[in-house]
C-alpha positions in Angstrom: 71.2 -65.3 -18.1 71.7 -61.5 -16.4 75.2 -60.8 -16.4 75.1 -60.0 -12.8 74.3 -63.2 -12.1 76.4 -64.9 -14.7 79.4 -63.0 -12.8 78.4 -64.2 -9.7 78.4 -67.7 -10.5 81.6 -67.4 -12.4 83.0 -66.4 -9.1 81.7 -70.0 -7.1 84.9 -71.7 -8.2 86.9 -68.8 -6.3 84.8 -68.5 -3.2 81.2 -69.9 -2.4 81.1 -69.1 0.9 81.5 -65.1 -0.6 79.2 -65.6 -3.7 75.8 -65.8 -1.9 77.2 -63.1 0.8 77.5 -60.9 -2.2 74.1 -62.3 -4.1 72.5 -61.1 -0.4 74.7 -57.7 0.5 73.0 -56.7 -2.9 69.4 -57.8 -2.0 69.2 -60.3 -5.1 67.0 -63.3 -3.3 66.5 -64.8 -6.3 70.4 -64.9 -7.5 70.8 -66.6 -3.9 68.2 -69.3 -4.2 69.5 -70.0 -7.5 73.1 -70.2 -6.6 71.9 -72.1 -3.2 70.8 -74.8 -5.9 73.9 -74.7 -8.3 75.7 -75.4 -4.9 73.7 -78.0 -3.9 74.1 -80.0 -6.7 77.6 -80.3 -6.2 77.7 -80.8 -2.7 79.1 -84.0 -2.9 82.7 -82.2 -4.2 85.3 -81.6 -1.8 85.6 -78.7 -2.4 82.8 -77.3 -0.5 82.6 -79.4 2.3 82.4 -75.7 4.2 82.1 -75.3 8.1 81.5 -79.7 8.4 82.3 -80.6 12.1 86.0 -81.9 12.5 86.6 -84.6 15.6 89.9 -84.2 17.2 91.3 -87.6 17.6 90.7 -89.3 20.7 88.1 -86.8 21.5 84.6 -88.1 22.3 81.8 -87.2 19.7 79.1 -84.9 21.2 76.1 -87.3 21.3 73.9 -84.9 19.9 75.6 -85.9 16.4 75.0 -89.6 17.1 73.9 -91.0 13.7 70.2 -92.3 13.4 69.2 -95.4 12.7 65.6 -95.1 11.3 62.6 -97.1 12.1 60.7 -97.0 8.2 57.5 -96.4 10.4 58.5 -93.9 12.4 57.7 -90.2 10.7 61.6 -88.2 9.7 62.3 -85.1 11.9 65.5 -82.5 11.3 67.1 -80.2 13.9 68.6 -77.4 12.5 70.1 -74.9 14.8 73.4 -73.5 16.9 74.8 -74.9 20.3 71.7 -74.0 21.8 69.9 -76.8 19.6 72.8 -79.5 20.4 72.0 -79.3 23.9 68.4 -80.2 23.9 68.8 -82.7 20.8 69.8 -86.0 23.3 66.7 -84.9 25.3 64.0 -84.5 22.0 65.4 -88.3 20.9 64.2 -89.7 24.2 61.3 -88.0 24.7 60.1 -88.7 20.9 61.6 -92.5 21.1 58.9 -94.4 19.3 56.9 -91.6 17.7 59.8 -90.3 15.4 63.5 -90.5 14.1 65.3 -87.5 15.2 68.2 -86.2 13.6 69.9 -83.2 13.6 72.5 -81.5 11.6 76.4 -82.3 11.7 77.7 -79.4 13.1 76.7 -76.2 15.1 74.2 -74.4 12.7 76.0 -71.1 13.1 74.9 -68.0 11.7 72.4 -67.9 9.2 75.4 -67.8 6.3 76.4 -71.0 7.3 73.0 -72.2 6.7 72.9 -70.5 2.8 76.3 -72.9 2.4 75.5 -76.2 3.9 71.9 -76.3 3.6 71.5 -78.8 0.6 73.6 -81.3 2.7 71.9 -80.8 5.4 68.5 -81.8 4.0 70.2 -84.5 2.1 68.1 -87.0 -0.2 65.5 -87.9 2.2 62.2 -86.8 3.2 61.4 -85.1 6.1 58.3 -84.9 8.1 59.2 -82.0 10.6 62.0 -79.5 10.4 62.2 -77.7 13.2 65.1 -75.1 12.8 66.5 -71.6 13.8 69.3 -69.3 13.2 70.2 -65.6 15.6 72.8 -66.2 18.5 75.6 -65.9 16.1 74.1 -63.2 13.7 73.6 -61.0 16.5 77.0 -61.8 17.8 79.4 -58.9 18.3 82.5 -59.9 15.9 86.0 -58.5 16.6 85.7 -55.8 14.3 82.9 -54.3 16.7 80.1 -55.0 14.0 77.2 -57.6 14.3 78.3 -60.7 12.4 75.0 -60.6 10.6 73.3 -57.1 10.9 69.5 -57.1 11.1 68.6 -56.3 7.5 70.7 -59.4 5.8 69.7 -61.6 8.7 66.1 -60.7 7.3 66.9 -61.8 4.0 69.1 -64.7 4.6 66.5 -66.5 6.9 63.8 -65.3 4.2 65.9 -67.6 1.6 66.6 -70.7 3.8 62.6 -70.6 4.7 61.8 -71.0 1.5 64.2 -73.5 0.4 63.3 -75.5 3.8 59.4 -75.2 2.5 59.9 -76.5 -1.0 61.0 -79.8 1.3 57.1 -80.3 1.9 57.9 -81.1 5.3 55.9 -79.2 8.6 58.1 -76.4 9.2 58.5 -75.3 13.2 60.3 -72.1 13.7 62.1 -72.1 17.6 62.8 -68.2 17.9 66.0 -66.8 19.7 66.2 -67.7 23.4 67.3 -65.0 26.0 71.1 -63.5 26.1 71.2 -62.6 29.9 72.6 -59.1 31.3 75.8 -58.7 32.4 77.9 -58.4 29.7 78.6 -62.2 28.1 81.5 -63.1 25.6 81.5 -62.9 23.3 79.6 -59.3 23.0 75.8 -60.0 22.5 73.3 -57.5 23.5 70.3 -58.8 25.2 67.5 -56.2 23.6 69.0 -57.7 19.8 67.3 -60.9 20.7 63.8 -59.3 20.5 64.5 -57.6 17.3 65.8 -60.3 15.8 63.0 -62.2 16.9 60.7 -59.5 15.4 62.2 -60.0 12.2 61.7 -63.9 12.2 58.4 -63.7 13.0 57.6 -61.3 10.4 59.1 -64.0 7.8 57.0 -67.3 9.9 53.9 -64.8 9.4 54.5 -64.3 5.9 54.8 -68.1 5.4 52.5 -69.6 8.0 54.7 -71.1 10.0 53.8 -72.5 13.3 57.0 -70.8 16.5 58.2 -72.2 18.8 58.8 -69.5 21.5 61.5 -70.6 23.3 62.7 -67.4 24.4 58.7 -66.5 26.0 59.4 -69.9 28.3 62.6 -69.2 29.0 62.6 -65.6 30.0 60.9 -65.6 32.9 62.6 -68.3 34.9 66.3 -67.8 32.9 68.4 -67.8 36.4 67.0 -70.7 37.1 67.9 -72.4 33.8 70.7 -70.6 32.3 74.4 -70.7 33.3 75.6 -67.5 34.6 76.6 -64.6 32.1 75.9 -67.0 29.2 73.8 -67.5 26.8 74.0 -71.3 27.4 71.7 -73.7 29.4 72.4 -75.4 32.1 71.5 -79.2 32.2 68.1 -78.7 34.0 67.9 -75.7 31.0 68.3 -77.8 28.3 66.0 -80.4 29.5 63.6 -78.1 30.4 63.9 -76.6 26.6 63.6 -80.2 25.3 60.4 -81.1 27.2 58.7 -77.7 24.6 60.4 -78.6 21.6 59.2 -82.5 22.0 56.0 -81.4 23.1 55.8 -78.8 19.5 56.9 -81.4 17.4 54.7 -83.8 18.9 52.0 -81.8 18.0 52.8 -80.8 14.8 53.3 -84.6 13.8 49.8 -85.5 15.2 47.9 -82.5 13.1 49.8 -83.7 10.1 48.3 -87.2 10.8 45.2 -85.4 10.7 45.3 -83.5 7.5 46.7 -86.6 5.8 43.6 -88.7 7.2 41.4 -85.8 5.9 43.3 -86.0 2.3 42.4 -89.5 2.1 38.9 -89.5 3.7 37.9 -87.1 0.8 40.1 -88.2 -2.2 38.2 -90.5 -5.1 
């Protein structure tokens, strides 16, 4: 084993969370994938139950992490994304009642370091179908510092990693790029022009991979103060709705052309 890498594991039992920030600040994707695994296989310890949603008492659990019972005949979808995501989830469920299960990560998906730490637990054991995920409002977030939580370069990377972890899944992979930050100045400090270059730099990755978008921010854009809450880059109810009607509608899709291939398989197979 490269000594590089041998030092960075040796430094999991200090810090995770740092180890693949420093396995990615030094552009080793592989060292990251291979300590994303070594993590994964422990994610069962508690010691890295990192960034898992914590319910004050009393308070009333967001329905959005309502836990699925699945129907064995129904196809397995995953959500994976920030706040964004948790306020269209509700809406996907209902629309896609009887043609899928839809779950969704625990917790607010955060920036895309988040995902390198909780992404084995995320997927979990089973199988998955769909995965429709995203990462960018808080990588492109202004941090207190005055400095992009995520800058540009190692959100390319990160999201590069997690793509490729998320493909060895088998399952149909939908990427839902960035939607809109509004002018006017929101807080915390996000720049409304970062959203497209972010964007750019997904879609560079979904290219490279084949991965079907979901442009969310192309619907959104043009009718966003109708749909989005004033100064803020979150939706209003008719907004999220609205966004829950395209992702439905994607996933939809994608499950029906996988019905297809499958039949296809089969049709031809000995």
């Amino acid at each position: 084993m490269p000594s590089g890498l041998s030092m960075l594991i040796t430094q999991i039992a200090i810090d995770k969370g740092e180890v693949i920030m420093n396995g990615i600040r030094n552009g080793c994707l592989l060292c990251c994938c291979l300590l994303l695994s070594f993590i994964g296989g422990c994610s069962h310890s508690n010691e890295i139950k990192t960034n898992q949603i914590q319910t004050a008492p009393n308070k009333p659990q967001n329905p959005a992490f309502a836990e699925i019972a699945d129907d064995p005949n129904l196809p397995r979808v995953l959500l994976i994304g920030d706040s964004i995501s948790m306020g269209y989830t509700v809406g996907v469920r209902e629309l896609l009642k009887g043609t899928a299960n839809v779950h969704r990560i625990p917790e607010n998906g955060g920036p895309t370091t988040r995902g390198l730490i909780n992404i084995e637990q995320w997927l979990g054991k089973g199988n998955w179908d769909v995965i429709h995920f995203n990462w960018g409002l808080h990588d492109l977030k202004f941090m207190k510092d005055g400095k992009r939580q995520i800058p540009l370069d190692e959100y390319r990377t990160n999201l590069d990693c997690l793509t490729q972890r998320l493909s060895a899944t088998g399952a149909t992979l939908i990427w839902a790029n960035t939607t809109p930050v509004p002018e006017g100045g929101v807080s915390p400090k996000r720049l409304p022009e970062d959203v497209a270059l972010y964007n750019k730099a997904a879609l560079e990755i979904m290219n490279k991979y084949g991965i079907a978008v979901d442009d969310l921010y192309s619907f959104a854009q043009p009718i966003l103060p109708q749909i989005q809450m004033p100064v803020n880059v979150h939706f209003t109810e008719i907004g999220s709705d609205a966004l829950a009607h395209c992702v439905a509608s994607r996933i939809k899709l994608a499950l029906i052309q996988r019905d297809i291939k499958r039949a296809a398989i089969e049709k031809i197979s000995p």
